[in-house]
KOLROMAR-870526 format. One record per residue (C-alpha): residue in one letter; x, y, z. Coordinates in steps of 0.1 Angstrom, whole numbers, padded with zeros to 4 digits, always signed. Each point is the difference from the previous one (the first is absolute). Layout:
REM KOLROMAR-870526
aXYZ;...
END
This chain:
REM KOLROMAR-870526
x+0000+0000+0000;x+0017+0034-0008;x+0004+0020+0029;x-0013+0042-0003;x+0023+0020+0014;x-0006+0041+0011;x+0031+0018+0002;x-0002+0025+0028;x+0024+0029+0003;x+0011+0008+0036;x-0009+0032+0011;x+0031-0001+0031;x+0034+0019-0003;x+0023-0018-0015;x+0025-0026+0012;x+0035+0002-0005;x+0004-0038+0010;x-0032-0011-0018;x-0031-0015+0012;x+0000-0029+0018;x-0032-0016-0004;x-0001-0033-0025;x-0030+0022-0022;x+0012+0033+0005;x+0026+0009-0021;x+0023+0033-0012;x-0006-0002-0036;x-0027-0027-0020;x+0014-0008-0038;x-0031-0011-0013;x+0008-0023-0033;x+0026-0028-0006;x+0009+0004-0030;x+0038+0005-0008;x-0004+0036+0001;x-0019+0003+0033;x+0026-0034+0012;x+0030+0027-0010;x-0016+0027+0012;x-0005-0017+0032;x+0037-0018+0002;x+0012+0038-0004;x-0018+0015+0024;x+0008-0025+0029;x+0035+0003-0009;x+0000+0036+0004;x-0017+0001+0029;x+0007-0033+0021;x-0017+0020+0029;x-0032+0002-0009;x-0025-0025-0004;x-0019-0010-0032;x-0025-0023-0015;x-0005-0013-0033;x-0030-0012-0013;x-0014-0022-0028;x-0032-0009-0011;x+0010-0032-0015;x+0012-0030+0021;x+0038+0002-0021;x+0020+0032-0007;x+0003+0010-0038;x-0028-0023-0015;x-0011+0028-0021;x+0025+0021-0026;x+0029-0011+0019;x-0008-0035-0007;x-0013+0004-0036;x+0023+0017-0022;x+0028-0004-0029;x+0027+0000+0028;x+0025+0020-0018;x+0024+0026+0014;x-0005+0028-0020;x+0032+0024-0007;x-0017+0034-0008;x+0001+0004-0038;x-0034+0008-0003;x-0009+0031+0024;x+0004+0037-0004;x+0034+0012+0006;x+0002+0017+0033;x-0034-0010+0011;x-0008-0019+0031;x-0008-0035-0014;x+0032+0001-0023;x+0021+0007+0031;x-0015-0022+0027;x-0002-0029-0023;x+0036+0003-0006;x+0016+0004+0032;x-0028-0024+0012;x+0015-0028-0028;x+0034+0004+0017;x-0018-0001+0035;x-0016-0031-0012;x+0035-0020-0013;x+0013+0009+0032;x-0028-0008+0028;x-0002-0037-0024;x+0038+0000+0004;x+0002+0003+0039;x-0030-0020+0007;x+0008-0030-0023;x-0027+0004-0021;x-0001-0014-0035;x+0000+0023-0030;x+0013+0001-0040;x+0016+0024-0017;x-0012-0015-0034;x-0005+0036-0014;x-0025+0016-0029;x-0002+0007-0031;x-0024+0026-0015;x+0000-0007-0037;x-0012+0020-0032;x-0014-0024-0025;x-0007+0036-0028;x+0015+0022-0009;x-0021+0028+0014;x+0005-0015+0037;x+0038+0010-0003;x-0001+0037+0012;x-0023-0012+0023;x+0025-0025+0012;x+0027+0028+0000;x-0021+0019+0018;x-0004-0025+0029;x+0038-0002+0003;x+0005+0039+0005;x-0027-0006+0025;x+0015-0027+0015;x+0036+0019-0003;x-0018+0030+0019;x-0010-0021+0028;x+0033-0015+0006;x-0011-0038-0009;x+0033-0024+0001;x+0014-0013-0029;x-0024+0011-0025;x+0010-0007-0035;x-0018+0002-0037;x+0005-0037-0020;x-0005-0008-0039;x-0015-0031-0008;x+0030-0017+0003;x+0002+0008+0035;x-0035-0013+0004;x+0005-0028-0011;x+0032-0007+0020;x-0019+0008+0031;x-0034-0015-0011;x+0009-0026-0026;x-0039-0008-0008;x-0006+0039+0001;x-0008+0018-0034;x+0006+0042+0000;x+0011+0026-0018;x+0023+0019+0030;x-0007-0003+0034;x+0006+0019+0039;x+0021-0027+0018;x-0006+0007+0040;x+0023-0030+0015;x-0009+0012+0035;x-0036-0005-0004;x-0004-0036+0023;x-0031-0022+0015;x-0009-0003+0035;x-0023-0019+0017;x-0017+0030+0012;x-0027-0017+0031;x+0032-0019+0011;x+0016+0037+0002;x-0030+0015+0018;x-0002-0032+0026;x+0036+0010+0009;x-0008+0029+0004;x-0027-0006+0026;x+0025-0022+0019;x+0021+0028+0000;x-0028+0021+0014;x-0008-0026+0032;x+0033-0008+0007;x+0004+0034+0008;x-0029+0000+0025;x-0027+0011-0028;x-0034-0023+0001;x-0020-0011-0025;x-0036-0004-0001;x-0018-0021-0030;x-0034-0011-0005;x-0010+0040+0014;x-0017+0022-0022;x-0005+0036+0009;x-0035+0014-0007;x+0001+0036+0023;x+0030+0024+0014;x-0013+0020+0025;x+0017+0020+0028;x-0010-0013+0037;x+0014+0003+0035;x-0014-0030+0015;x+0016-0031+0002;x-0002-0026-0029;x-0023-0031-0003;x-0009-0027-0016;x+0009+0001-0039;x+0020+0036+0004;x+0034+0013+0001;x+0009+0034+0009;x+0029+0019-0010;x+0014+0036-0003;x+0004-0003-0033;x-0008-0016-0033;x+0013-0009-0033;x-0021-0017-0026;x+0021-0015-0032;x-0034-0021-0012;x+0011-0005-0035;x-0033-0011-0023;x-0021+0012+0030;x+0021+0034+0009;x-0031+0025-0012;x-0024-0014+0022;x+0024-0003+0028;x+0004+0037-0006;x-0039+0009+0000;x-0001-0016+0034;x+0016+0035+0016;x-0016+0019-0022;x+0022+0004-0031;x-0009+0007-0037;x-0016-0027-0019;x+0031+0007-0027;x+0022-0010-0011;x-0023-0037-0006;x+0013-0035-0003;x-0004-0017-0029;x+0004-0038+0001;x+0020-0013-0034;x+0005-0035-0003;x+0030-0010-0022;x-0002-0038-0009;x+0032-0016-0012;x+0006-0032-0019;x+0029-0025+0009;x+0028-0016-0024;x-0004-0036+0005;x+0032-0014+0017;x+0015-0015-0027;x+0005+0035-0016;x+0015+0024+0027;x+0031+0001-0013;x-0018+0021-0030;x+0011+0032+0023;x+0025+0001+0026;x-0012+0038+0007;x-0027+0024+0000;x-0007+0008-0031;x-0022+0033-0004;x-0014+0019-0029;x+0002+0034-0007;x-0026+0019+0018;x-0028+0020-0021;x-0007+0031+0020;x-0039+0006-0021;x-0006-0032+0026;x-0001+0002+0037;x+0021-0038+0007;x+0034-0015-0009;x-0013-0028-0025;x+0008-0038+0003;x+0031-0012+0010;x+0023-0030+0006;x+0007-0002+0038;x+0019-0031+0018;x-0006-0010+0034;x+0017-0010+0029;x-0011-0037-0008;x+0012-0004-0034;x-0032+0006-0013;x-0006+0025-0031;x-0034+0027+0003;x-0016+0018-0029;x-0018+0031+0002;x-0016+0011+0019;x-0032+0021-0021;x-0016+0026+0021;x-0040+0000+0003;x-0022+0009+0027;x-0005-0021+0029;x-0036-0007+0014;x+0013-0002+0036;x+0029+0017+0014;x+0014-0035+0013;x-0011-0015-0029;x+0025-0024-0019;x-0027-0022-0019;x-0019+0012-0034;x-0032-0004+0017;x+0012+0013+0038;x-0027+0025+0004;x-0009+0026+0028;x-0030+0021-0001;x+0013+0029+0020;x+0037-0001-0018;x-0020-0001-0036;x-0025+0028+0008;x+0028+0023+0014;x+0020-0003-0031;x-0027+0001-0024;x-0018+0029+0015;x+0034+0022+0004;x+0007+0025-0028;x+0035-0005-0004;x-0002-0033-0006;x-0027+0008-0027;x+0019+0026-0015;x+0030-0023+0002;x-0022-0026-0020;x-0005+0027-0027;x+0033+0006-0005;x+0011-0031-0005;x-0030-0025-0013;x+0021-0009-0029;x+0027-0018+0022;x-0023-0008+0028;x-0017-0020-0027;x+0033-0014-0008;x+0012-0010+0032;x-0036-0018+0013;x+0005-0018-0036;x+0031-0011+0007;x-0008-0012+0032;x-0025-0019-0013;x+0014-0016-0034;x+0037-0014+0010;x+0008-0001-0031;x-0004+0039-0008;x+0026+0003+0030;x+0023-0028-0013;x+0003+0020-0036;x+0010+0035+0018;x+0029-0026+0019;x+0009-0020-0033;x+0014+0035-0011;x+0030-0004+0026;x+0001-0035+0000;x-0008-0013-0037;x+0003-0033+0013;x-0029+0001+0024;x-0034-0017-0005;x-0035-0005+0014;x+0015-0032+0009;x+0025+0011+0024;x-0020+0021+0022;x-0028-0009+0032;x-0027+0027+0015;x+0025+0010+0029;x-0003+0022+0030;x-0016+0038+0006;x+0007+0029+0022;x-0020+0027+0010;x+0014+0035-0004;x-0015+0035+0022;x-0002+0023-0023;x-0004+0034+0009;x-0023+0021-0017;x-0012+0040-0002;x-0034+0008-0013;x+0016+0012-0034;x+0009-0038-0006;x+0038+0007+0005;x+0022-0029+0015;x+0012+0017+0032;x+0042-0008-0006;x+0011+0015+0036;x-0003-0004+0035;x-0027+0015+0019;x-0005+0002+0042;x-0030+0014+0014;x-0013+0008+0036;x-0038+0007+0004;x-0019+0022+0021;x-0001+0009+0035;x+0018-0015+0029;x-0002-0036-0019;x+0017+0020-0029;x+0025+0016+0021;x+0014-0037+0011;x-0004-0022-0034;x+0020+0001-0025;x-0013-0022-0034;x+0027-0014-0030;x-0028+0006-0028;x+0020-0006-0030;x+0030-0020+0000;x+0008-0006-0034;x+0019-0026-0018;x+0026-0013+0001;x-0010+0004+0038;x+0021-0033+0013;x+0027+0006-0022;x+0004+0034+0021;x-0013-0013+0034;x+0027+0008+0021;x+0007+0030-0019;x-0038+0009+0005;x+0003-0008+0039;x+0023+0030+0002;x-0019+0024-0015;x-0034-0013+0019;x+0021+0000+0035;x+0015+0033-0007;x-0042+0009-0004;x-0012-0017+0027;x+0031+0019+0023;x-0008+0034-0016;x-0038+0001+0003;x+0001-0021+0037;x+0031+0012+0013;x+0011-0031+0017;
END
């Protein structure tokens, strides 16, 4: 039975030696995901003084995003020089080799390649490694189709943006450790608790409560409603998109040794299919990009009335629709008719058939979305109103490649929750 939980907000002075009731607590993280896990890990190590509580409203940590994604560590080619996400996702790549370094974790530095198969994707592709360049990504080179074919031997391009410290991660495994991390320094973790209210008391806690000074939400696919609870803005929404991927079968996984990426189309709001191997040996296709029925939902016919009427009835999303119904169409297609997504593959690999594929996996990405149908690409916090306001502060928007940055993240949301809290 899933347990309710209200999280209460002590009215008291503060404590500099923390509270020392078992459900009263310095600071709630609400979420564990890998960014609320880092956020968390961060905090506590900060502050080994003060007392906090994590809390999940499944019965395992990062069952969500954290568990159902490509798995790659991404080196920063993509983003905006000198913008947030291009910075914290490289300094958080390096953070990441490091932490998997010291802790013993497993991890592959089989690289990417990001190729051109016309001619008109080349000054895109050029334009990708001045970004890249920019943004200080390690050992970032331009290949001809030689070089392709010397890194990818069943790979077909033109020219292609060779990015040999792109790896793969198993990235739950990374957040789990990351929760040890965070009880081994006295942190506890609470599962099977959903939070339903915040609301600022002086009384002592009971039954299904805990109360805290302070709070920080990092809810991921449900971080807009977590934000409503103390009185936010309904925007920026969360739009569930499922991406559903298809699997080599075994006997082909030596087809590609690395990720293998196209070159991305900026009239269209997602990267495109790709080639991504696994920590297991095992080879994933895709993933498309269509819109999920329910936020959690990783089936075709997963289906939530409250998730579908939220996203149908929000304007962005419909003005998003609008913009795009030619590849929307596209993408649902695909997802649909293998084949379709096979073809758009063979263009890489030539060698690749219906044959060699199986219906694999699916992940279910928060998007954030503004009522002009525009994919939020940046972080946003946000308080609320009133006292409640004064004491929460909500991760709305943590955009990907969110676990690629984690730890890089964790030090910007710590420096947040320090500034605005004043621990």
């Amino acid at each position: 039975m899933l347990t309710f939980w209200n999280c209460r907000l002590n009215s008291e002075p503060p404590h500099e030696s923390g509270l020392s009731s078992p459900s009263t607590y310095d600071v709630a993280v609400v979420g564990g995901g890998i960014v609320g896990l880092a956020t968390v890990r961060e905090l506590i190590l900060r502050h080994p003084s003060l007392s906090f509580v994590l809390l999940e409203k499944e019965k395992e940590l990062a069952v969500h995003q954290s568990g159902h994604n490509s798995g790659v560590i991404h080196s920063g080619i993509y983003y905006t020089p000198g913008s947030l996400k291009a910075r914290l996702c490289v300094r958080g790549a390096t953070l990441a080799y490091e932490y998997c370094e010291k802790k013993g974790l497993p991890y592959k530095k089989c690289g990417k390649l990001i190729v051109a198969l016309e001619h008109e994707e080349i000054p895109r592709l050029q334009a990708l490694y001045e970004r890249g360049m920019k943004n200080n990504v390690r050992d970032l080179s331009i290949i001809d189709a030689k070089g392709i074919r010397e890194r990818e031997p069943f790979c077909r391009g033109l020219m292609a943006l060779d990015s040999p410290y792109t790896g793969i991660v198993d990235w739950r495994m990374v957040a789990l450790r990351y929760g040890q991390d965070f009880e081994e320094a006295g942190g506890t973790v609470v599962t099977d608790a959903e939070v339903d209210d915040i609301t600022t008391v002086t009384e002592s806690p009971a039954g299904n409560e805990v109360r805290c000074r302070y709070v920080l939400t990092c809810g991921g696919l449900y971080s807009d409603r977590l934000s409503q609870i103390s009185g936010c803005s309904p925007e920026p929404r969360i739009v569930p998109f499922r991406g559903d991927y298809l699997v080599l079968k075994p006997e082909k996984h030596f087809w590609a040794r690395g990720n293998i990426y196209p070159v991305p189309d900026p009239r269209f709001p997602f990267l495109g299919v790709h080639f991504t191997p696994r920590m297991d040996g095992s080879v994933w296709l895709g993933p498309n990009a269509v819109l999920a029925f329910k936020r959690e939902g990783y089936k075709v016919y997963d289906f939530n009335v409250r998730d579908f009427a939220d996203a149908l009835s929000f304007r962005g999303l419909q003005k998003l629709v609008m913009k795009n119904v030619t590849y929307g169409i596209g993408e649902m297609y695909r997802g649909i008719f293998i084949g379709a997504q096979v073809k758009i593959l063979q263009k890489y690999i030539p060698e690749l058939s219906l044959s060699d594929v199986l219906r694999g996996p699916a992940g279910v990405r928060a998007q954030a979305l503004d009522r002009d149908g525009n994919l939020v690409d940046d972080f946003v916090f946000d308080g609320g109103v009133g006292d409640v306001g004064s004491r929460v502060l909500h991760v709305r928007n943590a955009p990907s490649p969110a676990a690629t940055s984690s730890l890089a993240i964790a030090e910007m949301v710590a420096d947040e929750v320090e500034s605005r809290f004043a621990l």
